[in-house]
N, C-alpha and C positions, 0 to 999 in steps of 0.2 A: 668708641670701640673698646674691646674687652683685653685689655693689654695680659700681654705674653703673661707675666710672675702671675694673673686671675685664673690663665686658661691651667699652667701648671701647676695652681693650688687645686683648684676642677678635678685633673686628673689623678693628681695624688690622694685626694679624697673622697674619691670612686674607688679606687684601689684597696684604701682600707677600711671607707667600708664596706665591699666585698669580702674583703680579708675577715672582717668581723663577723658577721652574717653566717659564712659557711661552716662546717665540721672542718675543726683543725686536720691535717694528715702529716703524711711523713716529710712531705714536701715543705708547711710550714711548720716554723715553729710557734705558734701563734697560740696561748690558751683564750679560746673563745668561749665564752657562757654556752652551758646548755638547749638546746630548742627544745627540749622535754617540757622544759617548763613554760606553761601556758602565759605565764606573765610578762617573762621574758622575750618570749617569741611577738606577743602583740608587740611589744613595744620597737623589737626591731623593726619589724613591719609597718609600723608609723615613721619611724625615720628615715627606712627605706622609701618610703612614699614621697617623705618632704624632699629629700634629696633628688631625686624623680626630674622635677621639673625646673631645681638648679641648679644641675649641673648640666642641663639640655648642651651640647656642643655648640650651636646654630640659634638662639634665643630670638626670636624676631618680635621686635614693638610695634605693633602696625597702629598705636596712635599717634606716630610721627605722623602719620598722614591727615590728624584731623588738624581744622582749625582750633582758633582761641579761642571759640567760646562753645566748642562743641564736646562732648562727653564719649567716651569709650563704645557704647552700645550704640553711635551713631554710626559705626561703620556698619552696622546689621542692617541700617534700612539706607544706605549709598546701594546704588546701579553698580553695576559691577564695571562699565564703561567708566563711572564715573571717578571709580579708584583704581581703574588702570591709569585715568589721567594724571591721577593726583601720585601715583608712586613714579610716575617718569616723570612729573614736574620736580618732585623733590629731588631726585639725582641732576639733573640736568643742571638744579640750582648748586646740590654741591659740587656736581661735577667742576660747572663754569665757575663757580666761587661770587655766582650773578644772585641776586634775591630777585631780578626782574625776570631771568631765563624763565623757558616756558612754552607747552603746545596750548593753544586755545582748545582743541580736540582733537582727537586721535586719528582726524583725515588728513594731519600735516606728517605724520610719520614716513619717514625716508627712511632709504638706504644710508645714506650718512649718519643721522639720526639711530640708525640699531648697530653700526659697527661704535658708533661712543658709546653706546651703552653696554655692548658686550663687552668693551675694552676693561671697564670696569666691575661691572657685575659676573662677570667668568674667567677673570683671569687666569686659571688654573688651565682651562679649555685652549683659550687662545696661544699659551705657552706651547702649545701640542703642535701647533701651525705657526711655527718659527717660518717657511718656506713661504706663504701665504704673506705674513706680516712685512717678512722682507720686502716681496714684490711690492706692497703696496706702500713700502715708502719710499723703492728706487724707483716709484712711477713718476713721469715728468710730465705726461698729460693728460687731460679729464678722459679721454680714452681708456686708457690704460689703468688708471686710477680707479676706474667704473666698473674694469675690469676684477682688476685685484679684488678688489670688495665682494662684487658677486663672490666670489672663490671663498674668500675670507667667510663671511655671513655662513652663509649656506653650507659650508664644513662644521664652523662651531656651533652651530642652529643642533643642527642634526645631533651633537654630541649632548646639548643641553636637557633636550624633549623627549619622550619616550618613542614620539614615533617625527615622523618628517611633516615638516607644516612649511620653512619657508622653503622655495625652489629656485630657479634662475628666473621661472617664468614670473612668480608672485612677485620677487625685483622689481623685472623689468617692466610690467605694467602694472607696477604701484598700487598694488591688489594691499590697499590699508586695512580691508578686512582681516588677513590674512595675518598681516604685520600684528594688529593688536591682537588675535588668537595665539602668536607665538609669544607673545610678550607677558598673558596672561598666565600662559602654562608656562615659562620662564617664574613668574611671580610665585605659582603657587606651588612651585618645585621646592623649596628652600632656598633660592638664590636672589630672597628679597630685598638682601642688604640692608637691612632694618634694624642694625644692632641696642638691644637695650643698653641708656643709657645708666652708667651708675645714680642721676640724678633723678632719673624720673620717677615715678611713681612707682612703676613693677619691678624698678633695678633696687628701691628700697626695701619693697616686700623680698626680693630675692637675696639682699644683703641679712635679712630677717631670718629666711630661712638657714642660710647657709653658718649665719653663728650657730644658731641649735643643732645644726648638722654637727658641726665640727667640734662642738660639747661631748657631743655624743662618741664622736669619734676618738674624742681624746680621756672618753672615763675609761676607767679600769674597771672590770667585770665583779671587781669587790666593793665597785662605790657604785654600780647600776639602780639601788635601790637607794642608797642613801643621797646619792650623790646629782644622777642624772633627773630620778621620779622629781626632787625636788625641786631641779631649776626647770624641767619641763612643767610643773607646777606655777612656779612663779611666773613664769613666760605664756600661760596659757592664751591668754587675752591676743597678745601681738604674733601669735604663733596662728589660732584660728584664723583671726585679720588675715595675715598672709597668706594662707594655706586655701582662702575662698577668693582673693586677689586673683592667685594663679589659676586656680582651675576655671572663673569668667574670664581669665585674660586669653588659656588654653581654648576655652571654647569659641570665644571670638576667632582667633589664628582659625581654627578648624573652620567654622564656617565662612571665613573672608576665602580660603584657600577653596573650599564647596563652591561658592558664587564665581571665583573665576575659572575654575574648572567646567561649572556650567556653560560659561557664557563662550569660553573656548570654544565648545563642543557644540554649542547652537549655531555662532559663527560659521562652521564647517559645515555645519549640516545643510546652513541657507545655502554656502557657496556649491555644495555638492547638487543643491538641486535648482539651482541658476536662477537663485534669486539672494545676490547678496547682500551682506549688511551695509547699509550707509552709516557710517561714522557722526556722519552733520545730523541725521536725523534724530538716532542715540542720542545725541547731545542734543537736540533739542526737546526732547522726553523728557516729562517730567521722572523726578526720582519716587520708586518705589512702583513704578506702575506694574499692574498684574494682567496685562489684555485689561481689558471690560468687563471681566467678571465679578469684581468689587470694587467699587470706590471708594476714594477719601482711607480713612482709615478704620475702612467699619473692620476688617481683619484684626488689629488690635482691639477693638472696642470689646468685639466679640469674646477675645480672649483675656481681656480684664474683665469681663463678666462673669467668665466661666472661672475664672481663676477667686473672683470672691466667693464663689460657692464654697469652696474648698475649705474645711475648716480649719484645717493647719497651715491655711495661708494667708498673715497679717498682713496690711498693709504697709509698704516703707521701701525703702531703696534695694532690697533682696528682689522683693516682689516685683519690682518696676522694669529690675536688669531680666528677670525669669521670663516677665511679657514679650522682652523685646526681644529675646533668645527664641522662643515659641514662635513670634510673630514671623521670622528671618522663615526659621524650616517649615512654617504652613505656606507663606508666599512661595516658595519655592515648590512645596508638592502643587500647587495652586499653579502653577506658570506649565509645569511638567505634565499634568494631567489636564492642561484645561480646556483640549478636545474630548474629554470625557465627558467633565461635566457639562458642555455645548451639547453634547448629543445625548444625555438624559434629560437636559430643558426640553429638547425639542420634541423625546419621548412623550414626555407627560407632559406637558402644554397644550394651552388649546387659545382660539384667537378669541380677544374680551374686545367688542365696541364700546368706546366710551363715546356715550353718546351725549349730548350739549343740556340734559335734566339731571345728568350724574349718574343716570345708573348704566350700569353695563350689564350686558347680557353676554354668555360665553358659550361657542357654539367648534363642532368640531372641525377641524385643517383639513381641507383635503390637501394633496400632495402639488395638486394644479393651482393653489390659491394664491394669487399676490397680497400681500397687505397694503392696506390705505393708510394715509396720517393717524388716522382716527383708530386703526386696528393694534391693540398689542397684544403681545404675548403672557401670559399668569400659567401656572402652576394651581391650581384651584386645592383646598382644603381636603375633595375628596381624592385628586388626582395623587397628593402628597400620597394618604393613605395606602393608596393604590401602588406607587414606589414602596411602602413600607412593608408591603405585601409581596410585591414583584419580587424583590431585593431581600426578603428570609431577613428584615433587620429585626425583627421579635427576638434573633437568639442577642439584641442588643439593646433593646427599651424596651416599653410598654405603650400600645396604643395612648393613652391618656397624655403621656413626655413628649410623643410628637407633635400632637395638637397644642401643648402647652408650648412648641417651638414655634409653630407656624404663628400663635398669638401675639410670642414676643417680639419676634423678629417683624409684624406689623404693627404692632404697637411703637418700638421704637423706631421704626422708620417713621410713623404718623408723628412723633415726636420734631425729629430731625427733618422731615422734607414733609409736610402737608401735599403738597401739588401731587407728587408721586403717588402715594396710597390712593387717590382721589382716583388718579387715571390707573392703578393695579386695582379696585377697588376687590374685587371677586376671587384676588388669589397674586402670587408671589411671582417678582419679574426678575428677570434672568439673577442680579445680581442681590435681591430677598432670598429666593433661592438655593445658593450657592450660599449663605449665610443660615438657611437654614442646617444643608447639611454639614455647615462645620458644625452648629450647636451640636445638633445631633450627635454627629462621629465627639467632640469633646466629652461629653455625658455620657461616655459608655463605661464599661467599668469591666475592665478585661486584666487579667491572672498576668502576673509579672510585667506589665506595664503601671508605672508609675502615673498617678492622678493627675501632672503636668504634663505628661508627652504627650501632648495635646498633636504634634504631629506624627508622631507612632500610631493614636488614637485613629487619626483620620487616613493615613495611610494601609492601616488596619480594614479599614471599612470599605475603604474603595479599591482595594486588591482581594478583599475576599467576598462580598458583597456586589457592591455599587456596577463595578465591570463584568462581571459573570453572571449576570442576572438582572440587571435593568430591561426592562422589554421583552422580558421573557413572556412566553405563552405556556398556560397550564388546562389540561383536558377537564379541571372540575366545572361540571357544570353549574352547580351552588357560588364557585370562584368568581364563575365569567359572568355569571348576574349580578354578582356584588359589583364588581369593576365595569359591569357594560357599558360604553361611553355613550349610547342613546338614551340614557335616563340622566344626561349630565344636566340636559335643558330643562327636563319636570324640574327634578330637585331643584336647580338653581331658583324655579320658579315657587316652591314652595318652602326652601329653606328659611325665610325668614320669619315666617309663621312655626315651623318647627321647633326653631330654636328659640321662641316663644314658651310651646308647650315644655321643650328640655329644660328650659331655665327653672319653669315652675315647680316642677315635679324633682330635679336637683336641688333646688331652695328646700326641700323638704331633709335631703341629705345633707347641706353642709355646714351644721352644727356639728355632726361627726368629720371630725379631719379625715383624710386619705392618708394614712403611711406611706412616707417618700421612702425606698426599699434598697437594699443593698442588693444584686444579684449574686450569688453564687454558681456558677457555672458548670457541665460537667467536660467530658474533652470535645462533644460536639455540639456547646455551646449552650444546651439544653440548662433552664432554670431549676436546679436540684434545690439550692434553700430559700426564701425569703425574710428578711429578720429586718423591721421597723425601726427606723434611725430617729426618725423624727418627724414630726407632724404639720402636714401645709394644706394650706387650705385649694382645692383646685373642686372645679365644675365637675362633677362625675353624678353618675342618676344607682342607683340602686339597685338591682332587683325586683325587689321587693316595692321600690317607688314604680320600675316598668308596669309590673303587674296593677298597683294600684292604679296605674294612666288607664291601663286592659278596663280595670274594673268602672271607670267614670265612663268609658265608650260604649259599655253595656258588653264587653266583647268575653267575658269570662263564660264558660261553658264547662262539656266533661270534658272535653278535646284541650281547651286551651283554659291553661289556669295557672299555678306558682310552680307548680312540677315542669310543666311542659315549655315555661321561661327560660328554666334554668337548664332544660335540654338542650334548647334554640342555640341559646347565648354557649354551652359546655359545646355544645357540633361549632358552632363557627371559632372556637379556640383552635378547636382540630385543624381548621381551615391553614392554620400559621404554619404548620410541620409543614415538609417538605413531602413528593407525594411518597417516597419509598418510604417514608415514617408514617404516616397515615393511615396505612391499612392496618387491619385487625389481626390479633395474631395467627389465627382461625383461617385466611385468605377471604372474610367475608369484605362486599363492599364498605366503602367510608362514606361520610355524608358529602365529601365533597369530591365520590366517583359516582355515585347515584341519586339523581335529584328525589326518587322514590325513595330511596332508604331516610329520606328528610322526616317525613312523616312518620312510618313505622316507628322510630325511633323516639318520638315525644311519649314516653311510657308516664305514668304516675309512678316514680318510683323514689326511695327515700334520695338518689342522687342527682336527682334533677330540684328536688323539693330543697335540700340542703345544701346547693352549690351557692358559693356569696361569691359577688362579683360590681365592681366599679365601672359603668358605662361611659364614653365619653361621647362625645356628640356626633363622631362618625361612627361608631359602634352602635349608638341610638339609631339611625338610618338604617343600618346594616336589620339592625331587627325589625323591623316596621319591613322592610322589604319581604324579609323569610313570611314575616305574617302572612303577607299580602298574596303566596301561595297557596296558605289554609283558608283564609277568607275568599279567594279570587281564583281558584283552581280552574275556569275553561278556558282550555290549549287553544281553544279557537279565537280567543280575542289576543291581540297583542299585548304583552306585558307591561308597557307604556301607559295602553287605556286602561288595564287591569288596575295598576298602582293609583293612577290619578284617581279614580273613583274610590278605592279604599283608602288615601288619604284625603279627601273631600268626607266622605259621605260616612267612615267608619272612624276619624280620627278627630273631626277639625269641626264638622257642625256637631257631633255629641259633646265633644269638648269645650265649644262654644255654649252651650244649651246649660251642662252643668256649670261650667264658670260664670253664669249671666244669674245662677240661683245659690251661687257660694256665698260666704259670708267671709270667706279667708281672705285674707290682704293678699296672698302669693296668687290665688285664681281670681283675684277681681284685678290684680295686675294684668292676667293672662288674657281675661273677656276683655279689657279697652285694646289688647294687642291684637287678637285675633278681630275684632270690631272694627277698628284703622287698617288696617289687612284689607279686609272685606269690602272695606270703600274702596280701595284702590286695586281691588280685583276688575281686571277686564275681559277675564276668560268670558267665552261661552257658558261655561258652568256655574261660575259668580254672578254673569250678569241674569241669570235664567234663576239663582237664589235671590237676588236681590228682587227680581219681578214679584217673585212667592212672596216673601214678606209682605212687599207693600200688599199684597191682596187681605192679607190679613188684616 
């Protein structure tokens, strides 16, 4: 503890330097340095800062609570139960002057048990209830004793907490939920009794501070230059040390105080809706658990990834404490929102059979459907898309960054759990997912939030975004083709032949890098500048490579050429705006209020011929579809049959025919793709191609 002659050096050195700090008056007589001068003024302002957080009244070291072999930043990933345990085991120990005293978990908690602990951690309280304390020592038997105590608790409870949590009732039937909710908001009130010691670690940094404080305090405004600039010079080194000490040690407090605050509050909330907390279960939890929306610690993983992006961020013990500061507040908005995220999985999901050959086929949920063993749930590649669309996140990536999320975020799962990927094969399960869109929401790049507040970032996204617009329904009718969820089955069935020809006709693009881009924003989030940071290599198709695909399928025309590409792909941008941005300034229709205005609009003009543009592989679809209205235009056949035949008959055997007579390594890769394809086509329409052949 902080003996008396520390606390009265504290206050006498608050005193003067306030005294120093302000405009002398009549009141002192004090000549203080100017604040005119810029130089001066900073420099107060830096002492005032150090001084800040040692002279705190109330200092609490909450790494009395860890073990010996455990480090500072492990109190960020302890359960918040599990440091309620641990701060009433510590008192109890000093209390009883016992190293064995001790609860196993917080379902032993009594009445007994909270009046020894208020006796000591509120004394100032209990002092109030002289009349109470009386009674309860001229009691002579457990009766009356039982008595006293209810009276006693539940008077200094009430004075403790902001509002009332224990009662006579929560007493008398040993409602332990109820007990640790008060004990937590006790904890994270300032009555942690945690005093830094002068030996430990942050009582040495504060010993640090507090010389250069009192340097400060003791120059004469005639040696501020000569005298102070130089020993704060000399001192620079052990002064930084310190001054990054406390503000991790501040952060820590802050969110140990968050986590039990929380957990108060969830407490109450179960008991408000009669289903309360069990103590023993808690405690048999493991630590750090988030629900079931992530495991293990793919949450850090995530955020050491994102975090080496960053280029101003080296790797070393700074970087390691910043992870695990990130890690604490994303598991928390993560715990806080995570009927959100549950009910966007189930928006966009759709049920995948893995079936006992490995492949899965994904079909859509009706609302009456049970699942089987064998049924899961995925998030499919274009489903994601389709969120990215729903949810207006354009004013936050770019098409191409998403797709580069869903890759990773499968890829390293196929790393870490092979089994997994095998059975999500077709797309992302609950807890890929929820890893995607933290990638996501970290990789945004938004105006006065700093490149680590990785949970600002995501908070950001699902308060403005994610909630307000998941599931939404939009009148374009250009919109609801792209997204229609009766084309989920073609595609799945043709995508891997697709992404055959993508790859080929992309191989032709990616000698030229893509600019990875900085966003510049305006206040409604709209991309005002783009300006090239650096160059990565990623899968995107061209333009100009699209057109060329047009041109191998025979499909160039006066209608459809490099003008009327760059129109397709300039209208489905439109697509991203919201619908009140959409329209024309004119009040004429948009391509995505009039499927007619689609057409009209493919002009030969110099803005459709000179638009450049990066395709990425659901983008790629997206235009093969809009085609498949100029090529496939009767209202009378279903668009289903429409598509399946301009991707067989206008895509895939011309495509075939000209890569079977190429001489390019990229299309004689493409002809043995679409070739093994072919053999294991069992449509109708494959096997009635495969009959033709052999006739031949």
């Amino acid at each position: 503890p902080v003996v008396p002659d520390a606390q009265q050096r504290k206050r006498e050195l608050q005193k003067r330097i306030q005294m120093w700090l302000i405009e002398p008056d009549d009141s002192f007589n004090f000549d203080a340095p100017t604040m005119a001068d810029p130089v001066v003024k900073s420099i107060f302002q830096q002492i005032e800062a150090m001084a800040g957080p040692w002279a705190v009244e109330h200092p609490q070291d909450f790494a009395l609570l860890l073990k010996e072999d455990e480090a500072a930043p492990t109190l960020l990933a302890l359960p918040a139960h599990e440091l309620l345990l641990r701060w009433v085991n510590f008192h109890l120990k000093a209390f009883r002057r016992d190293p064995d005293a001790g609860l196993l978990n917080l379902n032993e908690l009594d009445l007994a048990l909270l009046v020894e602990l208020l006796t000591k951690l509120a004394p100032d309280v209990m002092n109030l209830h002289e009349e109470e304390q009386t009674a309860l020592r001229m009691s002579h038997n457990p009766t009356a004793a039982e008595a006293a105590s209810l009276s006693l608790v539940t008077k200094v409870a009430t004075r403790c907490t902001g509002y009332e949590i224990l009662t006579e009732e929560v007493l008398n039937d040993e409602q332990t939920d109820m007990m640790a909710s008060f004990l937590a908001e006790l904890m994270a009130s300032g009555r942690a009794q945690l005093p830094v010691r002068k030996s430990s670690e942050i009582g040495q940094h504060m010993e640090t501070l507090a010389s250069i404080v009192l340097e400060a305090a003791n120059t004469q405004n005639t040696q501020l230059v000569s005298g102070l600039c130089s020993y704060l010079r000399d001192h620079q080194q052990s002064l930084t040390t310190s001054l990054e000490a406390m503000r991790a040690h501040q952060e820590i407090g802050q969110m140990v105080q968050s986590k039990l605050r929380s957990f108060a509050l969830k407490v109450l909330v179960k008991r408000s809706q009669g289903v309360p907390c069990d103590m023993l279960e808690l405690a048999s939890q493991s630590s750090g658990q988030r629900g079931d929306l992530v495991g293990g610690n793919n949450v850090q993983a995530v955020i050491a990834r994102e975090m080496a992006r960053i280029p101003s961020q080296e790797p070393g013990p700074e970087t390691d404490l910043a992870v695990t500061f990130a890690k604490s507040a994303v598991e928390e908005l993560l715990k806080k929102h995570i009927g959100t995220f549950r009910d966007v999985f189930r928006i966009y999901a759709r049920e995948a059979t893995h079936e006992s050959d490995a492949r899965v086929r994904t079909s859509t949920i009706t609302s009456t459907m049970t699942l089987e063993a064998a049924h899961v749930l995925v998030v499919s590649p274009r489903h994601l898309m389709k969120l990215y669309r729903d949810c207006r996140l354009q004013d936050l990536l770019e098409p191409v960054e998403v797709e580069e999320v869903y890759n990773e975020v499968k890829m390293h799962h196929a790393i870490n759990n092979f089994e997994d990927v095998q059975r999500f094969e077709t797309g992302l399960s609950l807890d890929m997912f929820v890893e995607a869109l933290l990638t996501m929401a970290f990789r945004t790049q938004l105006d006065d939030v700093a490149p680590t507040a990785f949970h600002e970032k995501l908070d950001h996204m699902l308060e403005n975004y994610l909630v307000p617009f998941a599931g939404s329904q939009r009148d374009d009718v250009v919109y609801q083709l792209l997204v229609d969820e009766s084309l989920d089955e073609l595609i799945d069935e043709f995508s891997p032949r697709l992404r055959s020809v993508f790859a080929a006709y992309a191989s032709g693009d990616r000698r030229h890098a893509t600019p990875e881009r900085t966003r510049q924003r305006g206040a409604r989030g709209a991309v005002i500048k783009e300006t090239a940071l650096n160059r990565k290599q990623v899968t995107t198709m061209s333009l100009d490579s699209f057109t060329e695909l047009l041109e191998h399928c025979g499909m160039l025309s006066e209608t459809i050429h490099r003008a009327c590409v760059g129109r397709i792909f300039l209208n489905l941008l439109e697509l991203r705006s919201v619908p009140s941005e959409a329209a024309n300034e004119d009040g004429a229709p948009s391509i995505s209020e009039d499927a007619d205005h689609l057409a009209s609009s493919m002009e030969d003009d110099h803005v459709g011929a000179s638009f450049r543009y990066s395709l990425c592989f659901q983008e790629f679809l997206d235009g093969l579809i809009i085609l498949t209205l100029f090529k496939e235009p009767n209202p009378f056949v279903s668009f289903n049959t429409r598509l399946d035949k301009f991707l067989r008959t206008g895509i895939l055997d011309p495509l075939f025919e000209f890569a079977n007579g190429s001489n390019e390594p990229r299309f004689r890769a493409l002809y043995q793709a679409l070739d093994d394809a072919a053999q294991k086509d069992v449509s109708a329409s494959g096997i009635a191609k495969k009959l033709k052949m052999a006739e031949m």
